[in-house]
C-alpha positions in Angstrom: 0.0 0.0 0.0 1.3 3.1 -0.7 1.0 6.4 1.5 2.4 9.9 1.5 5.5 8.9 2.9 6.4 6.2 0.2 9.9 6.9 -1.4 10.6 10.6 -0.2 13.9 11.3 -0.9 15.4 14.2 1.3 18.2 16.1 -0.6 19.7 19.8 -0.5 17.8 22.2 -2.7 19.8 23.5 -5.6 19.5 26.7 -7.6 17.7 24.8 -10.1 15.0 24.2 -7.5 14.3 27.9 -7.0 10.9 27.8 -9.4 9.5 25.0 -8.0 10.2 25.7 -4.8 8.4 28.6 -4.7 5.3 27.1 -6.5 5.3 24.7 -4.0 5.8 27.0 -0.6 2.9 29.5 -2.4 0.2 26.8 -2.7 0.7 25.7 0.8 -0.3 28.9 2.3 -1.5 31.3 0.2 -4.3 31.8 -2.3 -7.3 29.2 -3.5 -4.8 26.4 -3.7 -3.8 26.6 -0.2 -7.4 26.0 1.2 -7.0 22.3 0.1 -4.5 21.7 3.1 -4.8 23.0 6.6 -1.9 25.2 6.8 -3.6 27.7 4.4 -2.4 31.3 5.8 -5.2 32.7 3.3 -8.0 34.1 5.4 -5.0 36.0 7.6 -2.4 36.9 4.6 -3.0 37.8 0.9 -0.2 38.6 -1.2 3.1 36.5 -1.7 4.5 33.9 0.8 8.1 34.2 -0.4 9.8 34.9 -3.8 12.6 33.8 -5.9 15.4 35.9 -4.7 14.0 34.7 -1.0 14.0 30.8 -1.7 17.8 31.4 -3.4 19.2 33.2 0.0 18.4 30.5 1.7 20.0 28.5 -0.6 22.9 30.1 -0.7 23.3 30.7 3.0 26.5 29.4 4.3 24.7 28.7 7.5 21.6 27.6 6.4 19.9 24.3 4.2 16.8 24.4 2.6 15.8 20.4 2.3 13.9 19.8 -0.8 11.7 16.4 -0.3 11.1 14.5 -3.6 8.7 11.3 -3.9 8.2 10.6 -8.0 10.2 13.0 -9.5 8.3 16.0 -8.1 9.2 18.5 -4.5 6.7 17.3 -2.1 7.7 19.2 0.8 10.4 21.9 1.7 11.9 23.0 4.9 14.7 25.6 6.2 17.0 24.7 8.7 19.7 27.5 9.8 22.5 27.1 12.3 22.3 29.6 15.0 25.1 28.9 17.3 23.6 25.9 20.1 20.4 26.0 18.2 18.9 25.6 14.4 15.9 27.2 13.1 13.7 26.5 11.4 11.6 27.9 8.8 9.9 27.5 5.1 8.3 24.7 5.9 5.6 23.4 2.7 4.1 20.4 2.3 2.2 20.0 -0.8 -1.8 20.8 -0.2 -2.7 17.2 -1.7 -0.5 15.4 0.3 -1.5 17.1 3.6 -3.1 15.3 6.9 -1.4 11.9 5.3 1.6 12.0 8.1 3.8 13.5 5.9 4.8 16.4 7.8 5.8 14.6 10.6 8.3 12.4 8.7 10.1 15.9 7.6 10.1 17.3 10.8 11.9 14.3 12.6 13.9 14.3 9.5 14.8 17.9 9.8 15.7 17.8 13.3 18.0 14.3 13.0 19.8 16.3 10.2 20.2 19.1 13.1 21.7 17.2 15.4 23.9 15.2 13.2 25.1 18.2 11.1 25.6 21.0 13.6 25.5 18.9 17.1 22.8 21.3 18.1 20.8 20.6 21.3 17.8 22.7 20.1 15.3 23.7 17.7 13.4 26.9 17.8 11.0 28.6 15.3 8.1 31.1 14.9 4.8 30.8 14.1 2.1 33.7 13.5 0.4 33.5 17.4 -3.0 33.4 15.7 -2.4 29.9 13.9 -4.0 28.1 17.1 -4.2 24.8 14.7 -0.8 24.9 13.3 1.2 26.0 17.1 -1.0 22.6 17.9 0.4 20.4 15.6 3.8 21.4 17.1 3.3 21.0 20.4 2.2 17.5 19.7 5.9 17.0 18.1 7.1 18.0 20.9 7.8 22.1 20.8 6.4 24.5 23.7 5.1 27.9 23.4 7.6 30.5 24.8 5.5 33.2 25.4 8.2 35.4 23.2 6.8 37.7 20.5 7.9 39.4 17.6 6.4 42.1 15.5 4.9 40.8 12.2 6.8 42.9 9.4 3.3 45.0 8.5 4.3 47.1 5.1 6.6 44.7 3.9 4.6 42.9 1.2 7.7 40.4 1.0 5.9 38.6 3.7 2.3 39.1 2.1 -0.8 41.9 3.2 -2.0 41.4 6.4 -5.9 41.1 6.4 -6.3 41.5 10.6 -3.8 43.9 12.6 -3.4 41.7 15.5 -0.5 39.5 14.2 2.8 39.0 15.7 5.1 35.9 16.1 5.5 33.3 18.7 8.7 31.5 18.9 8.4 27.7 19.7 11.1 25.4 21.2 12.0 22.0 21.6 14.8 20.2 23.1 16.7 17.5 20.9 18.0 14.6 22.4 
């Protein structure tokens, strides 16, 4: 029987990724396409998730990996990881609409934080979430990550990061120890 999870193949994104990348991370969260997952940002943020130049930073980072997950041929899933001294971040995390709710993002995020640990020796993972995404800070704390409490200003004007459609947003930063 095949599920989500059959054949991924984890692998450092490339430049020639950039395109598809970006595709993939826009249909996860924003517009009409995103609503066929549940980690659609599209009732709170309209506008563009990331762009090229973006996705290729990251890429290029000398501190940072951007894990491109491929079943069949295609990018599945995507996810940031960034070395920050005794902890990684991280970030951009996509998983296909259509292949959403099928255990497939928790695959990638042990995945992500294995490669962590192994890579860098780091004894923690942090990352933010927008503090309104009550379902999404869920899903993490079932992996395993706690609310801190700390909050960061969501970049209002920057359309970068999209166009706000409430004014109450802001970022939480969630931990977890990694043993």
């Amino acid at each position: 029987m095949e599920t989500a999870t059959t054949a991924l193949t984890f692998r450092d994104a490339t430049d020639a990724d950039v395109d598809e990348l970006v595709a993939l991370i826009e249909s996860a969260y924003r517009g009409d396409d995103s609503r066929a997952g549940w980690t659609t940002e599209a009732d709170i943020l309209e506008g563009q998730r990331t762009d090229p130049e973006g996705v290729l930073e990251v890429i290029k980072s000398p501190d940072s990996r951007l894990l491109a997950v491929v079943r069949e041929g295609r990018i599945v899933a995507c996810c940031q990881l960034e070395h920050q001294g005794d902890h990684a971040y991280f970030g951009m995390f996509a998983v296909s609409p259509l292949l959403q709710g099928a255990g497939l993002g928790k695959v990638i995020i042990t995945e992500a934080e294995r490669q962590a640990r192994a890579t860098w020796g780091v004894r923690e993972m942090q990352m933010t979430v927008i503090s309104v995404r009550d379902d999404l800070i869920a899903w993490y704390e079932r992996r395993g990550y706690r609310r801190t409490g700390r909050m960061t200003p969501f970049p209002y004007g920057d359309e970068r990061f999209g166009l706000p459609q409430r004014d109450d947003l802001q970022f939480e930063l969630l931990v977890k120890e990694l043993a």
